[in-house]
DRENDO-1510 file (C-alpha; in Angstrom, 1 decimal, always signed):
<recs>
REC; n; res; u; v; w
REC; 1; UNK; +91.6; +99.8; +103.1 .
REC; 2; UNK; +91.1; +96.0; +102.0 .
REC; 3; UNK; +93.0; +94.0; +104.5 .
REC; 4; UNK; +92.9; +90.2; +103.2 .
REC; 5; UNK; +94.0; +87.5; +105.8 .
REC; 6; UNK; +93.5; +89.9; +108.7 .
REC; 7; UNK; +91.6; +89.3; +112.0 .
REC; 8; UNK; +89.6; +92.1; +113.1 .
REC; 9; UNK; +91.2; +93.0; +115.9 .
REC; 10; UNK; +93.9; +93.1; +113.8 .
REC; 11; UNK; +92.3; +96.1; +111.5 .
REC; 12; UNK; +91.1; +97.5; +114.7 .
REC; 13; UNK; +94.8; +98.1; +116.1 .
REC; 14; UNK; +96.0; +99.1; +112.4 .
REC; 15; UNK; +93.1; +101.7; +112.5 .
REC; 16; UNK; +93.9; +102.8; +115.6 .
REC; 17; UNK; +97.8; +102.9; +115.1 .
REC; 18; UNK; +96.8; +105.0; +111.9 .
REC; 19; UNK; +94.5; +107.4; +113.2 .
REC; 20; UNK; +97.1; +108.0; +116.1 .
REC; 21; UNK; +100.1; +108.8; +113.7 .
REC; 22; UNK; +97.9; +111.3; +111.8 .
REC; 23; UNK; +96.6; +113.2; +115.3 .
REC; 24; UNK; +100.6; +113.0; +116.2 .
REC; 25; UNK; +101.6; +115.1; +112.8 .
REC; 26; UNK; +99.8; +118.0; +114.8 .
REC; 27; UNK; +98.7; +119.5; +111.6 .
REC; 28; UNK; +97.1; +122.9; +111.4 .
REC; 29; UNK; +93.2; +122.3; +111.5 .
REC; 30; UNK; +92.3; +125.7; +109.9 .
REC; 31; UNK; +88.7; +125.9; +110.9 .
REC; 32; UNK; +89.0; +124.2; +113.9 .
REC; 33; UNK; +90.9; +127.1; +116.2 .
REC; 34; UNK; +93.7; +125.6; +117.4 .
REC; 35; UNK; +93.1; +122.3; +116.8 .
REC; 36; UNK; +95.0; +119.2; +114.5 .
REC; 37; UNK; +93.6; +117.5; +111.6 .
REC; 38; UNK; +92.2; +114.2; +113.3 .
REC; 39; UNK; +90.4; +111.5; +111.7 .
REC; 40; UNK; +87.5; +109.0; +112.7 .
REC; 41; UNK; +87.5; +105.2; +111.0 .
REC; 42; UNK; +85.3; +102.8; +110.7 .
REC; 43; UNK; +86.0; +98.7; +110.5 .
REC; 44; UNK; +84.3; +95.9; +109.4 .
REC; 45; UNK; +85.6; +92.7; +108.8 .
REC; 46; UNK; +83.9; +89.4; +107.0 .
REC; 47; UNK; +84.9; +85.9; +106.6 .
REC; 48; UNK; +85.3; +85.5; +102.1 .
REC; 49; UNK; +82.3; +82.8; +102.3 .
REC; 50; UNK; +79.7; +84.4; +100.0 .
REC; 51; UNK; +77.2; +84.7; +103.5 .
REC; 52; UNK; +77.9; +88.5; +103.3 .
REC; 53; UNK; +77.9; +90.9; +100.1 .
REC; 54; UNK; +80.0; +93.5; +99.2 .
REC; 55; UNK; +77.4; +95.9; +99.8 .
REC; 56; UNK; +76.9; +94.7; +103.6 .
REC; 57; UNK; +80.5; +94.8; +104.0 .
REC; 58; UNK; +80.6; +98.0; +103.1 .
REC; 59; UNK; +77.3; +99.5; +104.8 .
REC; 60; UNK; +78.5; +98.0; +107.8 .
REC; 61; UNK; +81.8; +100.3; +107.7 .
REC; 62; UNK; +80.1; +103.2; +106.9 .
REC; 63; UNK; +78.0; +102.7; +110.1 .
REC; 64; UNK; +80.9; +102.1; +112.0 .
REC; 65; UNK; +82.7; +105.2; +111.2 .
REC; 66; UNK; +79.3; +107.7; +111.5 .
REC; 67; UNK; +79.1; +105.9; +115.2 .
REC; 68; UNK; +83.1; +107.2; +115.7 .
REC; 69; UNK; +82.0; +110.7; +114.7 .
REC; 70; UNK; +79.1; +111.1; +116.6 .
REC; 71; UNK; +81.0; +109.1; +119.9 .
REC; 72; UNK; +83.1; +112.7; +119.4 .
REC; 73; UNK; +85.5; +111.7; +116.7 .
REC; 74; UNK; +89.3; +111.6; +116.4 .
REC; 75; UNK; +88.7; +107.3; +116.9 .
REC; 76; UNK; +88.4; +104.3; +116.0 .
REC; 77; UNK; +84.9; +101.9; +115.8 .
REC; 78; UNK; +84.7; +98.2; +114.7 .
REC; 79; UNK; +81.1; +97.1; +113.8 .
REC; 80; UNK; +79.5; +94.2; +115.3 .
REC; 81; UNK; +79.9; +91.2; +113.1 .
REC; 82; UNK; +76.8; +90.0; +114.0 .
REC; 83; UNK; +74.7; +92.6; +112.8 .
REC; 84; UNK; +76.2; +92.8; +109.0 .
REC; 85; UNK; +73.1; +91.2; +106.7 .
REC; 86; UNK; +73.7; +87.9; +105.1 .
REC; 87; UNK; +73.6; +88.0; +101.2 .
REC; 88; UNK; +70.0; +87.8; +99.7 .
REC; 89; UNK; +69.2; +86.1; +97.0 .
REC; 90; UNK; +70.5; +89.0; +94.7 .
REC; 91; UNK; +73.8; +89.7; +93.8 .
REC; 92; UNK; +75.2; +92.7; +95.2 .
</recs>
């Protein structure tokens, strides 16, 4: 999701809110015996300044979310602002 105007903490507790409502469906998890379709998200949030492409935004997110799965998925993990690259030179 592309939340405009939103804090991260914000996203985070959306995320969260979301990934509770689909664990509280209790949906059938077919090759997981017994068990409810869960998922795991990953945030990331940026400032619209041009200091951080597209691309950053997005790798950032992507590292957030393999961190939820391998904490044990079925959560939620916001990425470090701080460690997002700054935009090079190049246009992403």
């Amino acid at each position: 999701m592309i939340l405009p105007d939103m804090a991260l903490d914000g996203a985070g507790r959306l995320a969260e809110d979301l990934r509770q409502a689909i664990s509280d469906l209790g949906i059938a998890h077919a090759l997981n015996g017994g068990g409810v379709v869960t998922v795991s998200i990953g945030v990331a949030g940026v400032r619209c300044d041009g200091e951080i492409s597209g691309k950053s935004l997005l790798e950032a997110a992507d590292a957030a979310l393999y961190r939820a799965k391998n904490e044990g998925r079925n959560r939620v993990c916001v990425s470090d602002h701080d460690r997002i690259a700054p935009r090079t030179g190049t246009a992403a």
